[in-house]
C-alpha positions in Angstrom: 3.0 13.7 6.5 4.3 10.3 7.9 3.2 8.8 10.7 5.8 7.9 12.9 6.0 4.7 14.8 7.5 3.7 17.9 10.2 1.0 17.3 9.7 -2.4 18.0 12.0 -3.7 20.9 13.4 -6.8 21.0 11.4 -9.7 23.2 14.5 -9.8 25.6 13.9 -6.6 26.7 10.4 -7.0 28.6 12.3 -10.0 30.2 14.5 -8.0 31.5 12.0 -5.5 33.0 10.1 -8.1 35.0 13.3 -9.5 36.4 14.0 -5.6 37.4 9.9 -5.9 38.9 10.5 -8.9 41.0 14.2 -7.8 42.5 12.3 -5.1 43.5 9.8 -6.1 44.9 12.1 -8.9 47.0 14.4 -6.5 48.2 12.0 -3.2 49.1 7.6 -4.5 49.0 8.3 -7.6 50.9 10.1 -6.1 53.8 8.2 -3.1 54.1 5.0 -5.3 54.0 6.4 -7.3 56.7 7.2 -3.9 58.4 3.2 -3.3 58.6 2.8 -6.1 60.7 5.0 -5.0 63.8 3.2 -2.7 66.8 4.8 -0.2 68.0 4.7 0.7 71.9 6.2 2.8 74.6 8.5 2.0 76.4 6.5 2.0 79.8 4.5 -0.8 78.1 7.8 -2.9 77.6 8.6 -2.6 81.6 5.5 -3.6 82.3 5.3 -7.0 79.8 9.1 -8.0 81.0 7.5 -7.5 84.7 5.4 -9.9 84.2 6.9 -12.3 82.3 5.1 -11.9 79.1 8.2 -11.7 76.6 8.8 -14.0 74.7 11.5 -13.4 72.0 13.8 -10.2 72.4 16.4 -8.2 70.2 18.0 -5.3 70.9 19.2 -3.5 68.1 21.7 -0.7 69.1 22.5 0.6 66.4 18.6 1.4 65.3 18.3 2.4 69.0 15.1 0.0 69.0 14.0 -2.9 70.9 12.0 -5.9 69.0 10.2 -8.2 71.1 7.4 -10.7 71.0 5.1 -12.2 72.9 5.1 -15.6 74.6 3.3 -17.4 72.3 5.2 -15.6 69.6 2.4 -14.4 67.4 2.8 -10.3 67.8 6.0 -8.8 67.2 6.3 -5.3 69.3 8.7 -2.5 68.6 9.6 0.3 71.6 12.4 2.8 71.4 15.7 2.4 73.7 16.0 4.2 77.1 19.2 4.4 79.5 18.7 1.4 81.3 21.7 -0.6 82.7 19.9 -3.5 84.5 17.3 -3.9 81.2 19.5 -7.2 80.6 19.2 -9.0 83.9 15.4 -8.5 84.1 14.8 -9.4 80.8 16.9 -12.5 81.7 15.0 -12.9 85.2 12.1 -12.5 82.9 12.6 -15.6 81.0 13.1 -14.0 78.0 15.0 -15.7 75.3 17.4 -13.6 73.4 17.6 -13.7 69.5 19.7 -12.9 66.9 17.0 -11.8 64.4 13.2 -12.3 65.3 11.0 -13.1 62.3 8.7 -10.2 61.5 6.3 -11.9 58.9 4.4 -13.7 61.5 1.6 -14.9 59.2 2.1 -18.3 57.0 -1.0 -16.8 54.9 0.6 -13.3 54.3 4.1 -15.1 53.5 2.9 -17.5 51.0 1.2 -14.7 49.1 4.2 -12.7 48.9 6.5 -15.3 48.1 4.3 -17.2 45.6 1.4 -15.9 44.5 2.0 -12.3 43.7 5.1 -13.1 41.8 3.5 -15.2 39.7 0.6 -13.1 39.2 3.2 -10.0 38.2 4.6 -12.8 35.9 1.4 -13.9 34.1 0.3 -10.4 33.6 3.3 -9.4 31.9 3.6 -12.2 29.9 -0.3 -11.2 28.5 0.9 -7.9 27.9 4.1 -9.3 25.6 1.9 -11.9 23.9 -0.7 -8.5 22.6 2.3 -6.9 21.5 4.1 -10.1 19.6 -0.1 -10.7 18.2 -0.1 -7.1 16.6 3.1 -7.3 15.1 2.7 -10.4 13.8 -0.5 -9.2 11.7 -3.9 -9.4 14.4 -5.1 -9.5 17.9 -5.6 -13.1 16.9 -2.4 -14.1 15.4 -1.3 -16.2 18.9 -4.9 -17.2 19.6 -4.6 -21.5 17.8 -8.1 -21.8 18.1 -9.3 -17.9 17.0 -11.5 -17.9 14.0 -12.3 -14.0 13.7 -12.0 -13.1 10.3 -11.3 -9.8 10.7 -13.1 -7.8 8.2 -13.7 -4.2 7.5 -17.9 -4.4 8.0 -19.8 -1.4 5.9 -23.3 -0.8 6.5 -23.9 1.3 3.4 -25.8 4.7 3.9 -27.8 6.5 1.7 -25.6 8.9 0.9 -22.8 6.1 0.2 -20.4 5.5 -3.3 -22.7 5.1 -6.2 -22.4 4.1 -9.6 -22.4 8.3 -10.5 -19.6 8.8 -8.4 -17.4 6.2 -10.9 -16.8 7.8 -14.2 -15.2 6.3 -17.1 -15.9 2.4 -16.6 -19.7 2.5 -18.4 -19.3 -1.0 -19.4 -17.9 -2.4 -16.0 -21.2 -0.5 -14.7 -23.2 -1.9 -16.5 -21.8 -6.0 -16.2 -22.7 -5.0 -12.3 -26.0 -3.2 -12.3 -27.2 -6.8 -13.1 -25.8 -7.7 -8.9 -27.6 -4.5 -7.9 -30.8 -5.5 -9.2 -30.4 -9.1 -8.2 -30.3 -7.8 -4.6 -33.2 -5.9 -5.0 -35.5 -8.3 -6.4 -33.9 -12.1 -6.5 -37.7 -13.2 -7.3 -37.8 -12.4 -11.2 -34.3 -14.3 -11.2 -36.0 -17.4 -9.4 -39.0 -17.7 -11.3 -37.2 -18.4 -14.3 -34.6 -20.2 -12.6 -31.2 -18.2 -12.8 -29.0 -18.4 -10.5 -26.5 -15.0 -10.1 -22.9 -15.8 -10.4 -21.3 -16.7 -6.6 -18.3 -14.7 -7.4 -17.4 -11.7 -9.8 -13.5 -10.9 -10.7 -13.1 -7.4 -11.1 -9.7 -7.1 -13.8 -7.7 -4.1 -14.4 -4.5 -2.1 -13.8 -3.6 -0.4 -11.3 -5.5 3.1 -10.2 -8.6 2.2 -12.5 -11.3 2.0 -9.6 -12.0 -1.5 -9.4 -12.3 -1.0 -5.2 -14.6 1.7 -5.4 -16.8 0.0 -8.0 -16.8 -3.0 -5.6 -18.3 -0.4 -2.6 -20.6 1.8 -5.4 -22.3 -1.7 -5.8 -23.0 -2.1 -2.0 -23.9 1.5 -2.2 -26.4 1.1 -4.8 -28.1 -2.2 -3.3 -28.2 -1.0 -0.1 -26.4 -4.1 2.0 -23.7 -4.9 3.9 -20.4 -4.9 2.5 -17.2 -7.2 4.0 -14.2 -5.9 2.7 -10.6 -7.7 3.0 -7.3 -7.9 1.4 -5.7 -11.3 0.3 -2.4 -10.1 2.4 -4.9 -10.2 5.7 -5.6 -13.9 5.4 -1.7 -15.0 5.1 -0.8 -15.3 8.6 2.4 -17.3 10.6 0.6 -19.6 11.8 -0.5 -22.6 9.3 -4.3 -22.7 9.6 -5.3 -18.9 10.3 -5.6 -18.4 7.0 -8.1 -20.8 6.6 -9.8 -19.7 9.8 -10.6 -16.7 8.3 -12.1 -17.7 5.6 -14.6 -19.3 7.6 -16.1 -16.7 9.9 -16.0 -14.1 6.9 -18.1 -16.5 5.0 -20.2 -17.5 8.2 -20.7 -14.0 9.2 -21.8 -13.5 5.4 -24.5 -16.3 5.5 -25.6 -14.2 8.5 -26.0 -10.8 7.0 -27.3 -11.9 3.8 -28.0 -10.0 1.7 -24.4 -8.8 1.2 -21.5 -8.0 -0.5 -18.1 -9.7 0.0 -14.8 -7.7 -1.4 -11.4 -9.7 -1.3 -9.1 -6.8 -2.8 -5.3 -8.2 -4.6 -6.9 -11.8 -4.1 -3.5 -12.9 -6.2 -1.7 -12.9 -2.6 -4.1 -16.2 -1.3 -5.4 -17.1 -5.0 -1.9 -18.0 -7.0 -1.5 -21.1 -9.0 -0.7 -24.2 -6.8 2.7 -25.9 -7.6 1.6 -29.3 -6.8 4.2 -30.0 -3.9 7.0 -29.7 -6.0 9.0 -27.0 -4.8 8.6 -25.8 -1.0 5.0 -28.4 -0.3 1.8 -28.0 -1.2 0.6 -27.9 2.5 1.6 -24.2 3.5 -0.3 -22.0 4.9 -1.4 -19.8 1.6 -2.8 -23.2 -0.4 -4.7 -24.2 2.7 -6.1 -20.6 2.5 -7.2 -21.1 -1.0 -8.1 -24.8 -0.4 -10.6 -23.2 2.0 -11.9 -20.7 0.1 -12.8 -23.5 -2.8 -14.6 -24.8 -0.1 -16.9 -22.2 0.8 -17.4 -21.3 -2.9 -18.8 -24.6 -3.6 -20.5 -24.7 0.1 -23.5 -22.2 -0.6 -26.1 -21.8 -3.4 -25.8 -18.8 -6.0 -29.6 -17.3 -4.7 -28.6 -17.4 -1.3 -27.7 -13.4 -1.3 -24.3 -13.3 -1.1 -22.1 -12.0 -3.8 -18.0 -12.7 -3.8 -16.3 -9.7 -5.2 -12.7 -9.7 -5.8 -10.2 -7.4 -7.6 -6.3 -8.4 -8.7 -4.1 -6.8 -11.9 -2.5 -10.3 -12.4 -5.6 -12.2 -13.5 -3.2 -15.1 -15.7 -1.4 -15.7 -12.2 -4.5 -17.0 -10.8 -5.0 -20.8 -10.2 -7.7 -22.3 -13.0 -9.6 -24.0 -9.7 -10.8 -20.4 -8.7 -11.9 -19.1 -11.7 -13.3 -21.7 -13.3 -17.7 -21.6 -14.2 -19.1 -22.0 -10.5 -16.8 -20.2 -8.5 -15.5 -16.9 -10.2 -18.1 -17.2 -12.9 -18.0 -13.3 -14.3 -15.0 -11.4 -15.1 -15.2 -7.6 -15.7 -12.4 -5.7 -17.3 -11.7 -2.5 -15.6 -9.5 -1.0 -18.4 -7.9 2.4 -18.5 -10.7 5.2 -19.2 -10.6 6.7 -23.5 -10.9 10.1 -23.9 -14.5 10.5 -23.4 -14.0 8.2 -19.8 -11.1 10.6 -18.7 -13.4 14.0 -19.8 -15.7 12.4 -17.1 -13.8 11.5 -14.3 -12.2 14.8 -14.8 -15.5 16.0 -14.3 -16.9 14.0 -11.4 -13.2 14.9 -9.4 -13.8 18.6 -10.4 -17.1 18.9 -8.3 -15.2 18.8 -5.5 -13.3 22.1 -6.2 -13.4 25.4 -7.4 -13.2 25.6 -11.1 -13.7 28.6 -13.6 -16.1 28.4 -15.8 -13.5 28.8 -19.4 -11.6 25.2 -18.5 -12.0 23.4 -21.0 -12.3 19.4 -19.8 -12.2 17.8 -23.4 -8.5 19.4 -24.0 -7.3 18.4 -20.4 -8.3 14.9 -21.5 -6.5 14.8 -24.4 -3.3 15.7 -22.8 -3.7 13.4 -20.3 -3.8 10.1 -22.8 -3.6 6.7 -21.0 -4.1 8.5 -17.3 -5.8 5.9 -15.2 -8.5 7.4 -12.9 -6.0 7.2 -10.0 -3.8 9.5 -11.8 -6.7 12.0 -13.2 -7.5 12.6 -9.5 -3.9 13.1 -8.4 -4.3 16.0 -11.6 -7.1 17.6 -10.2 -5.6 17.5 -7.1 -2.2 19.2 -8.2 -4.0 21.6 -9.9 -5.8 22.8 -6.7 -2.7 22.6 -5.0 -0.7 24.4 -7.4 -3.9 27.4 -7.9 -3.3 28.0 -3.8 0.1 28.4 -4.1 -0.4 31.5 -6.7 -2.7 33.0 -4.8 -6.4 32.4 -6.8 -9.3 31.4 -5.5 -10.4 29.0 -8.5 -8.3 26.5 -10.8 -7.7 27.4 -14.1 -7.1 26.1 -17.5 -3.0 26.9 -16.5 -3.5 25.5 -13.2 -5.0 21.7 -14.8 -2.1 22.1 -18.1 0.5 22.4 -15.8 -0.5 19.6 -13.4 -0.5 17.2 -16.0 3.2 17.9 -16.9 3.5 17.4 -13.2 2.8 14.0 -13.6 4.4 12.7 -16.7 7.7 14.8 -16.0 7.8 16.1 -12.4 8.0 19.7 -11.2 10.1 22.3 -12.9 14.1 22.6 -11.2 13.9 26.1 -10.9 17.5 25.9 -9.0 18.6 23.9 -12.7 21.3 26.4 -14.2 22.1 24.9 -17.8 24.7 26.5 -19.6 24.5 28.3 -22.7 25.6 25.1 -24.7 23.4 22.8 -22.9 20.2 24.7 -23.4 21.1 25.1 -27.1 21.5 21.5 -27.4 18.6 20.8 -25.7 16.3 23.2 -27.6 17.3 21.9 -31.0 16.6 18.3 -29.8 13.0 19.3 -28.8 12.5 21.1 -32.0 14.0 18.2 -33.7 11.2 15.5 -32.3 8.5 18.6 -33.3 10.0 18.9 -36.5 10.2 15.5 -37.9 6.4 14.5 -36.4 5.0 17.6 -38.2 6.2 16.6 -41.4 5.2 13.3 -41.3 1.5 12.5 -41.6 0.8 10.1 -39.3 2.1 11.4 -36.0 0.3 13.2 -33.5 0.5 16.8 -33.5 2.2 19.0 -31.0 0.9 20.2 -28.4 3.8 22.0 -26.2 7.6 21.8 -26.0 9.6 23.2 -23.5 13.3 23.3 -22.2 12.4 24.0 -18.8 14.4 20.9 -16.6 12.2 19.0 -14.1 12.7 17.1 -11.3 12.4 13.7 -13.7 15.7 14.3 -14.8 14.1 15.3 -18.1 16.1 18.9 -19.7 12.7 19.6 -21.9 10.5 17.3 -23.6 7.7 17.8 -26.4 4.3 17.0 -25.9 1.9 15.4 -28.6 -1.5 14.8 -28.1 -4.1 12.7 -30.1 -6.6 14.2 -31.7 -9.1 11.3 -30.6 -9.5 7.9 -29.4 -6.7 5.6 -30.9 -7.1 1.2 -30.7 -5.1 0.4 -33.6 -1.7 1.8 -35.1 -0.5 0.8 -38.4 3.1 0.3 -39.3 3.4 3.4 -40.9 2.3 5.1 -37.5 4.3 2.8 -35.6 7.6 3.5 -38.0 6.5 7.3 -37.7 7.0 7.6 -33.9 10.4 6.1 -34.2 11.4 8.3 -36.4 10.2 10.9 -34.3 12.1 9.6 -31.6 15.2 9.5 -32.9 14.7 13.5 -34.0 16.3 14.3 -31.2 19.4 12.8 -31.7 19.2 13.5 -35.5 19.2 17.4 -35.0 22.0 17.5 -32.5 24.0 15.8 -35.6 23.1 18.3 -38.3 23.6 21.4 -36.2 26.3 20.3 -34.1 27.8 17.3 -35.6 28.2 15.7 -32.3 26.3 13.8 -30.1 25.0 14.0 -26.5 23.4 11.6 -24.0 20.2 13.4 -24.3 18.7 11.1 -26.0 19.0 7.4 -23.4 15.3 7.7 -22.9 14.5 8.0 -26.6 17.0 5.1 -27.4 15.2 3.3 -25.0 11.3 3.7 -26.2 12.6 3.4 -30.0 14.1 -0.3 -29.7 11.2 -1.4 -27.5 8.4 0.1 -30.3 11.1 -2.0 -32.9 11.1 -5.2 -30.7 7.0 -5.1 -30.4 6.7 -4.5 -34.3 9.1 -7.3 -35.3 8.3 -9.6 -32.4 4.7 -8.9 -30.8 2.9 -7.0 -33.8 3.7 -9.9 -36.7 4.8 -6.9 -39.6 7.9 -8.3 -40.1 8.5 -9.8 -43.9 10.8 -12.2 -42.9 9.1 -13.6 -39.7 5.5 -13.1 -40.9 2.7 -13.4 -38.4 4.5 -15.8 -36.2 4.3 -15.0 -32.4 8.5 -14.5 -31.1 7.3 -13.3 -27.8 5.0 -13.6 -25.0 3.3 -10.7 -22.7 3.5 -11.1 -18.8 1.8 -8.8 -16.2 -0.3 -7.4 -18.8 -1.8 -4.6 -16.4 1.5 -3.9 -14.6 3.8 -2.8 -17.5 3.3 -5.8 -20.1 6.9 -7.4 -19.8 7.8 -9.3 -22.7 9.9 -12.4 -23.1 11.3 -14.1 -25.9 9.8 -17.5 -27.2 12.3 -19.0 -29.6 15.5 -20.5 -30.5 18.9 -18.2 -30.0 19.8 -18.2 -34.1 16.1 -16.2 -34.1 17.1 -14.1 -31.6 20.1 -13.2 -33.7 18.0 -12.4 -36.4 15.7 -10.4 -34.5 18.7 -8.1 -33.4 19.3 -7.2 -36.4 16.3 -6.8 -38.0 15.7 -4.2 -34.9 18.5 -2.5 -35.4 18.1 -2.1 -39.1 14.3 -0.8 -38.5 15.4 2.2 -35.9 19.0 3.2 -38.4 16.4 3.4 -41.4 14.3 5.9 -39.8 16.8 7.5 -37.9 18.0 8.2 -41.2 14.7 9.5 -42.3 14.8 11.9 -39.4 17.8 12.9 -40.5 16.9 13.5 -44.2 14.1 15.9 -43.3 15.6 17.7 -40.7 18.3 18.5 -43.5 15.9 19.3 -45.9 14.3 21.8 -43.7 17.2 23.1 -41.7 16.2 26.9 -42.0 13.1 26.1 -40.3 15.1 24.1 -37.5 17.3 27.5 -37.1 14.5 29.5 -36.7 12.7 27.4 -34.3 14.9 26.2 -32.1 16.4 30.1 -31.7 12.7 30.9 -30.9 12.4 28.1 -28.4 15.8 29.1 -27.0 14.7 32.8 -26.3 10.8 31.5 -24.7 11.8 28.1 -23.1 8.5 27.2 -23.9 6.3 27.6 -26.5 2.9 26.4 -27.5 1.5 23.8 -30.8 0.0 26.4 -32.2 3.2 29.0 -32.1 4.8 26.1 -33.0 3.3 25.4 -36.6 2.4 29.4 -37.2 6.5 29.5 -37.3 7.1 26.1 -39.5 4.2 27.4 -42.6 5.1 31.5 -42.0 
């Protein structure tokens, strides 16, 4: 569910509601105020003040049917209904009365300053506080309009016993153990000081995105038992130039105070990016002054004082050298995407929380799931669950985790996606054609599943291979292999149908780039040896490459790409000929089941 917020109104519109508040108040508060002050008597009264001469001012109003008078010295104003009286105006006159056009009813200088001055301005300051708390949230903080405010803000954790520890992280055993050397330093800092070391003032926790690095930051607070300060690098950036730096202050005085503790700066890329110098846009904004502060404090405090500086960021090369040079940032600990004994454990650790039958079996799940960060095995777990409750069963199943997984890489089935019989043809003979060309090549994967069941992804089937175990390295021949199995597809809707479809953009697409890497990132080119023709970017956030040499290379590199992916498109397409009775067979057999396991799969290719 979404929360839904109220929309922001524009600054004019409170103006215009106090404007509204004061005509008001002029036109109906101040008069009927005024009202409070006049006495009313009877009319007997009256006779008996004009008798003796104790009128002062006098108005008749007829159409009210009223009489206002006052009294000599003109300091009560009394009020006294009309009565039939034709000689009332010659004895008020004999009186020594003085008749008046309109008496003055606030009779008190006191009274009439207050509501002509003072409570005006009052209503004025009080709604201009009220404006400035909503313009200071929006604009990121209760202290965002506060100059001179120096709170920090921070999320402050007073780890429990029962807190994140280093069992609940799974799959990261050597970021573990790079920071069980913090939790023991903040257990016993003696052994450190007797022989002189000094822990590092500030660890740099590395990884893409969904790999844990936040909750290994809170399982070592958990596990040392301290307080734990937790910020993002957004939360320092504010409007104002200075804030930023503010912050950085009272999180590391209010640190200093709690010591021992633990400081967490989560993304600290968004205050901790290389400085341009002043060449484009200044070097005296308000994010450098943020990061000029933060050097500050770094160098400001000793490395046994008790507090550590944990911070996390995917985009360690954007970071500037003065933060993570020795002294500051003097650890870095990759936080790398789990192998397949890591993803059997966090599978694990995620399935305690759940009800799980007893036959699932953990190590297969894993398999299936290669490259998953531990983001994404939750989300698995999770869909699973889900997915179990919505057929009915009390406990997740082996089915229940499979088909969660193919959640995730291709998106739930379209059950209202009605292919026609010449679509689902073509698409079952290009699934059997990827099977078909990995399985007779010896260094691809084997298959675990294909199916030609559309899903929401846009995908109309895919086939699923699964490593057999942990993989670091890939040869060419691998590498060459999975082209080859890519362009199966495509090669099998030629020799069966001798036409082409657009089924196969995404397989186009993952072909050239495996090409590109070989030629250009990889160095097993013959032509351009082991000479580097491109450089990786954002290496945890999808590894963009771009190209590092003259436009005549580039040229060359083109085609050398496209010669690598036509050669084994051709190999796909020389043994999908050679075996084209098998292709039949299958792909009539995948047409009839939609979807059809590995092992059904290969019983049918060596019947």
């Amino acid at each position: 569910m979404h929360e839904v917020k109220t929309p922001k109104r524009p600054l004019i519109f409170y103006y215009i509601i106090v404007m509204l508040i004061l005509a008001l108040f002029n036109f109906l508060a101040m008069p009927w105020l005024a009202e409070r002050q006049i006495k009313e008597v009877d009319y007997g009264t009256f006779m008996s003040m004009t008798e003796r001469g104790e009128i002062g001012l006098v108005e008749v109003r007829a159409s009210e049917n009223q009489i206002v008078f006052t009294d000599k010295e003109q300091t009560t104003v009394y009020e006294t209904g009309m009565m039939p009286d034709p000689d009332l105006t010659g004895r008020l006159y004999s009186s020594g009365a003085q008749f008046s056009g309109q008496i003055i009813k606030q009779t008190s200088p006191l009274l009439s300053a207050l509501l002509s001055w003072v409570l005006p301005i009052v209503l004025m300051i009080a709604v201009g506080q009220f404006i400035s708390r909503r313009i200071a949230r929006s604009m990121g903080g209760p202290n965002a309009m506060m100059f001179g405010g120096d709170k920090s803000g921070a999320k402050v954790y007073v780890q429990s016993s029962d807190g994140i520890k280093f069992s609940d992280v799974a799959g990261e055993d050597e970021a573990k153990d790079n920071l069980k050397e913090i939790v023991e330093y903040l257990h016993d800092p003696s052994k450190y000081k007797e022989i002189g070391a000094s822990m590092p003032k500030g660890v740099l926790l590395v990884g893409p995105p969904g790999t844990g690095k936040t909750m290994l930051a809170k399982a070592v607070a958990g596990e040392a038992q301290v307080s734990f300060f937790s910020m993002s690098g957004s939360e320092f950036v504010e409007m104002f130039v200075g804030m930023g730096a503010s912050k950085v202050r009272d999180l590391f005085k209010q640190a200093k105070e709690k010591a021992p503790c633990i400081v967490f700066i989560d993304e600290i890329d968004a205050i901790g990016k290389k400085r341009d110098g002043g060449i484009a846009g200044g070097g005296n904004d308000e994010r450098e002054q943020t990061l000029n502060q933060l050097l500050t404090e770094m160098d400001g405090f000793e490395g046994n004082t008790g507090v550590i500086i944990l911070a996390a960021t995917n985009r360690p090369e954007s970071l500037d050298p003065a933060l993570t040079r020795p002294g500051r940032f003097d650890r870095r600990v990759p936080v790398e995407l789990p192998d397949l004994a890591g993803r059997e454990a966090i599978l694990r650790v995620h399935a305690r929380k759940i009800k799980v039958a007893e036959d699932v079996d953990y190590l297969q799940i894993a398999r299936m799931a290669s490259g998953a960060s531990g983001a994404e095995l939750a989300n698995i777990v999770n869909e699973a669950a889900l997915r179990a409750v919505r057929q009915g069963r009390q406990v997740v199943t082996q089915e229940d985790l499979t088909e969660s997984i193919e959640v995730v890489i291709a998106g739930y089935q379209k059950k209202n996606a009605i292919l026609t019989d010449r679509e689902k043809w073509t698409v079952a003979y290009h699934e059997i054609g990827h099977a078909l060309v990995a399985a007779k090549q010896t260094n691809s994967a084997p298959v675990q599943k294909i199916t030609i069941i559309p899903r929401t992804s846009g995908a109309l089937g895919y086939t699923m291979q699964v490593e057999e175990g942990n993989r670091y390295l890939m040869t060419r021949e691998e590498i060459e292999a999975k082209i080859a199995t890519l362009t199966g597809g495509r090669a099998a809707e030629e020799v069966r149908f001798g036409v082409i479809s657009t089924g196969a953009s995404n397989d186009i697409e993952q072909a050239t780039k495996l090409a590109r890497a070989e030629i250009c990132q990889y160095g097993m080119s013959d032509e351009f040896d082991m000479v580097a023709l491109e450089t990786v970017t954002n290496q945890y956030l999808g590894g963009d490459a771009s190209l590092v040499c003259s436009a005549e290379t580039q040229s060359k590199i083109d085609a050398r790409v496209v010669e690598l992916v036509k050669r084994q498109h051709e190999k796909a397409l020389a043994i999908l000929r050679d075996n084209s009775a098998k292709l039949d067979e299958l792909a009539k057999y995948l047409y009839e089941r939609e979807t059809i396991t590995g092992e059904e799969f290969m019983r049918i290719l060596n019947s």
